[in-house]
C-alpha positions, 0 to 999 in steps of 0.5 A, spaced: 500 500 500 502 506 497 504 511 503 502 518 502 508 523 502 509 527 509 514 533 510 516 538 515 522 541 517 528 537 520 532 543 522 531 548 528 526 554 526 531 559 527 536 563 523 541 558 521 545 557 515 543 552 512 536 549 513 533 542 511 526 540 510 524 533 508 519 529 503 518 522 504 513 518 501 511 514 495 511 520 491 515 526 493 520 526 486 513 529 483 513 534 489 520 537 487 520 536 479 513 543 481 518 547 485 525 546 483 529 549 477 536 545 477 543 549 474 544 543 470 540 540 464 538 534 468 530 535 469 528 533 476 524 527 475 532 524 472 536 525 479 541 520 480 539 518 487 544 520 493 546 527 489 545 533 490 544 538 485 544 546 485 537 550 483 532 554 485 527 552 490 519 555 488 516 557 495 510 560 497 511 567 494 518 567 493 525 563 489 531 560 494 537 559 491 539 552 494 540 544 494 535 538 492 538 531 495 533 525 491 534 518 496 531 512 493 527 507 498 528 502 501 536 504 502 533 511 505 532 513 512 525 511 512 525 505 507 520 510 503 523 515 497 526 521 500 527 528 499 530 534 501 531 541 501 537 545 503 535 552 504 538 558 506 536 559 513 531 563 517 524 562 519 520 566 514 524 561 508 523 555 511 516 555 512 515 558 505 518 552 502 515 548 506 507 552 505 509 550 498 510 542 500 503 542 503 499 546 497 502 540 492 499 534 497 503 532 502 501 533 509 505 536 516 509 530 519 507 528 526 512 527 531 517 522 530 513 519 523 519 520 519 523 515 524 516 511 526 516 510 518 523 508 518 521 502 524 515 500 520 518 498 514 524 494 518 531 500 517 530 500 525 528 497 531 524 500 536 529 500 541 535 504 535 529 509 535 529 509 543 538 511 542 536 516 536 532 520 541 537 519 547 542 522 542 539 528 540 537 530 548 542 528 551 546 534 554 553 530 556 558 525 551 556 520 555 549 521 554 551 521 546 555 515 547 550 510 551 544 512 547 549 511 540 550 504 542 543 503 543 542 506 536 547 502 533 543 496 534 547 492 540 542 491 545 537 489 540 542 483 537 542 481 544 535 480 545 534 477 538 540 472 540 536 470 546 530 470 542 532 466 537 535 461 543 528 461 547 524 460 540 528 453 539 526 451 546 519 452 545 520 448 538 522 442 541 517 443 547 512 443 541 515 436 537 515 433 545 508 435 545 506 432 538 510 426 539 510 423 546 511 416 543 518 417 541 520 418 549 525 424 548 521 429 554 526 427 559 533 429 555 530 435 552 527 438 558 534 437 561 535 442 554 529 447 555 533 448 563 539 449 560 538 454 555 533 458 561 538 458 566 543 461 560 538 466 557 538 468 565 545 469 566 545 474 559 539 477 562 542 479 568 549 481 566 545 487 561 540 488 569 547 490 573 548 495 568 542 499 569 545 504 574 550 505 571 546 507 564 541 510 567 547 516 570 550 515 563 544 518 560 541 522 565 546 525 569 547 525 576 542 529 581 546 532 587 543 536 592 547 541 596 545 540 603 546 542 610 543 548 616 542 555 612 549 559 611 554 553 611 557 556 604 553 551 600 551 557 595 558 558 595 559 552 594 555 551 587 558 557 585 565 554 586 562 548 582 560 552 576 565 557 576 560 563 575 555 566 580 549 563 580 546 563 587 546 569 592 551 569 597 550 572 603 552 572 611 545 572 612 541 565 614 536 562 610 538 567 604 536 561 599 528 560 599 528 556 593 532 551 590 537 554 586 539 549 580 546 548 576 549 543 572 556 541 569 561 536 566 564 532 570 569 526 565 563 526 560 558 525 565 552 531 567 551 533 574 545 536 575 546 540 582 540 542 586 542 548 592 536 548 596 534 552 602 537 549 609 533 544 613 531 547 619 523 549 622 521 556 620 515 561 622 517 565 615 512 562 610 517 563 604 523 560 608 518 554 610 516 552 603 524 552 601 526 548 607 520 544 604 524 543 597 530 542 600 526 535 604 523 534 596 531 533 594 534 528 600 528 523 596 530 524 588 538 526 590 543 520 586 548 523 592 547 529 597 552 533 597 552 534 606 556 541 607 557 544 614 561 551 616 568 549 619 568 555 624 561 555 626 558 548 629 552 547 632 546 542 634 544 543 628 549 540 623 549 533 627 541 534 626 542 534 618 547 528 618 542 524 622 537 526 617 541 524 611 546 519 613 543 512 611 544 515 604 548 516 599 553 522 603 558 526 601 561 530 607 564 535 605 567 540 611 567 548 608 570 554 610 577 551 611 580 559 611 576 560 617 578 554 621 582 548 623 576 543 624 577 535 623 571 531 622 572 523 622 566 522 618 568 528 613 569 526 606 573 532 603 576 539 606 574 544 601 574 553 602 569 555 597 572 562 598 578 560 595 576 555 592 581 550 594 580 543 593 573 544 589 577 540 583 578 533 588 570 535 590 568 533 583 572 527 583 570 524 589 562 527 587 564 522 581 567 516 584 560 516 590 555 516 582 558 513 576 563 510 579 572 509 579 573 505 572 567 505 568 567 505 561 564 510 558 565 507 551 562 501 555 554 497 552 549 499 558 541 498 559 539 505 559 532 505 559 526 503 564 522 500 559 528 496 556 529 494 564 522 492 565 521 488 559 527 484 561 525 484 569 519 480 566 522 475 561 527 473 567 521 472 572 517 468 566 524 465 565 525 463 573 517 460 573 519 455 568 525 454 571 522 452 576 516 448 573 520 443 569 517 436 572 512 438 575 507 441 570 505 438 563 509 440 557 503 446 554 503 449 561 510 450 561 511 453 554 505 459 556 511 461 561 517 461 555 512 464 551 510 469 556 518 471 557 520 471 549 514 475 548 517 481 553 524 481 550 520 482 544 519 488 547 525 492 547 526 491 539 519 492 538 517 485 535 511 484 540 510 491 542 503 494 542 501 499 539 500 503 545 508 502 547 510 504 540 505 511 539 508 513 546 515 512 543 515 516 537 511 522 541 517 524 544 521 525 538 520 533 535 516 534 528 522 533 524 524 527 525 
């Protein structure tokens, strides 16, 4: 069945040099042969594909000189014929061009059709969609890398491998079902067991490596805790080495959270300075303080400050607040005082500045991790994570009712289990799962 054409632009909306908008569909050569005049004395409908080629663009009201490119399917991006504009950027030249498109009868792609389009005719799987989109709002290299891995297709060919392995299973759990009389269940349920308990194995080899993905991709969350006027806004703005939060002699200067990030080794860390924890009449305060307790909930680590030249009851209050957590202690104003704490991570002077460089590698060592590969293979999506939780627990019931329950029962729970692989590379994905995926891409995409 045909598709229509659909286009959009695939570039920001914005003044740039170049800006790209793209066809794809079953006609879209006929769209460009109405609205580009190439240099050349090749006609348009002659374009040799994967070329591009110098001519005006007829837009709506007006001629942009620029590019026309011509990619023929399946071997596009979307597996359908493709082509694209290169014009010159700006707001009012790509909407013209892209006006024009839509009065020769293609219609405004959806978010994410054009690379929904690339699943449905098999250039991708649903789990490279997943890394494309990674890719493109990851704000840190190791974002950039762990969803290119995931795009490249290496976490689907593991799955496909292990459904491959679990579709053998259930062929041979099939002929021992058609053909009892042959005697052959005893050897090939010793079989069955041992393909299980190895696809497990695999499974959980790819779970560890959840955490250390899901940091990789969306950075780690610190919150800068502590009693009012420890320095811990002296601190983030140590940390991002510009003034982004008020500093003041005054307790409970910060009412709010005041948020920053950085780059630590290729790894983003989102810090959160929140008010001091302590009671308050002051209502303003009061709702900072309220924040403040928000983040020792949704914090990968606490950055625990206290004011080496001024302790109190207060500071052991915080700690013992916080101290079942994941903590670095970190002992501020080191140019006022000689202050040891055993418990204490790091000796910082955010003044001075003075050890902020070892702060951010201890901050590193207590999220990520000493040693972590950051070129490394990682699971970095929930829904990869609980699609491969549920195949294992599939996996484990039947491990554990080989024997015990008859061979067509048994094979609901291997079934069960594959289906939740296929999951990930979108072979038994419901529409639903497969909708919400792409609605997260922007229109051009």
């Amino acid at each position: 069945m045909p598709s229509e054409n659909i286009a959009a632009i695939s570039t920001a909306l914005s003044a740039s040099g170049v800006a790209v908008i793209r066809i794809s569909g079953d006609s879209p050569l006929k769209i460009a042969e109405k609205m580009f005049l190439p240099v050349g004395k090749t006609a348009v409908k002659d374009f040799e594909p994967y070329k591009m080629y110098v001519g005006e663009i007829v837009a709506d009201g007006f001629n942009d000189f620029g590019l026309c490119v011509y990619f023929k399917g399946p071997k596009s991006f979307t597996g359908e014929d493709v082509v694209e504009f290169h014009s010159h950027g700006g707001i009012a030249i790509t909407k013209g061009i892209l006006k024009k498109i839509l009065s020769l009868g293609a219609r405004l792609a959806n978010n994410g059709e054009f690379t929904k389009r690339a699943f449905m005719n098999g250039k991708l799987s649903l789990s490279s969609a997943e890394g494309l989109i990674d890719m493109i709002n990851s704000e840190s290299v190791s974002g950039v890398k762990a969803g290119y891995s995931l795009y490249r297709e290496k976490l689907c060919a593991e799955v496909n491998s292990m459904q491959d392995e679990i579709t053998d299973v259930l062929a041979q759990i099939d002929v021992d079902m058609d053909f009892p009389e042959e005697d052959l269940e005893q050897s090939s349920t010793e079989a069955v067991e041992k393909t299980l308990k190895i696809t497990v194995e695999r499974i959980d080899k790819l779970l560890s490596s959840y955490r250390v993905g899901r940091t990789l991709v969306n950075g780690v969350k610190v919150g800068i805790v502590g009693k009012p006027n420890t320095g811990k806004s002296s601190i983030l703005n140590a940390l991002l080495n510009y003034e982004k939060a008020i500093v003041s002699d005054v307790a409970g200067t910060t009412r709010d959270v005041v948020e920053g990030a950085i780059d630590i080794d290729g790894v983003r860390f989102n810090f959160s300075d929140t008010a001091g924890i302590r009671e308050s009449d002051d209502k303003i305060e009061a709702l900072g303080v309220g924040l403040s307790k928000k983040i020792l909930l949704e914090s990968d680590l606490l950055l625990f400050v206290i004011d080496a030249s001024n302790l109190t009851e207060e500071d052991e209050a915080v700690y013992q607040l916080i101290k079942d957590k994941n903590v670095l202690f970190a002992v501020n104003k080191t140019d006022k005082s000689d202050y040891i704490d055993d418990r204490a991570d790091i000796y910082v002077s955010a003044k001075e500045k003075k050890n902020i460089e070892q702060l951010k590698s201890i901050m590193f060592d207590k999220t990520v991790g000493n040693g972590v590969d950051l070129n490394g293979d990682y699971l970095c999506e929930e829904r990869h994570f609980e699609a491969l939780s549920r195949a294992k627990q599939k996996f484990l019931v039947a491990i554990d009712s080989i024997g015990k329950v008859t061979l067509d029962m048994l094979a609901i729970d291997v079934k069960d289990g594959w289906d939740a692989l296929g999951e990930i590379s979108g072979r038994t994905a419901t529409e639903e799962i497969i909708n919400d995926i792409f609605s997260k891409f922007c229109v051009g995409k």
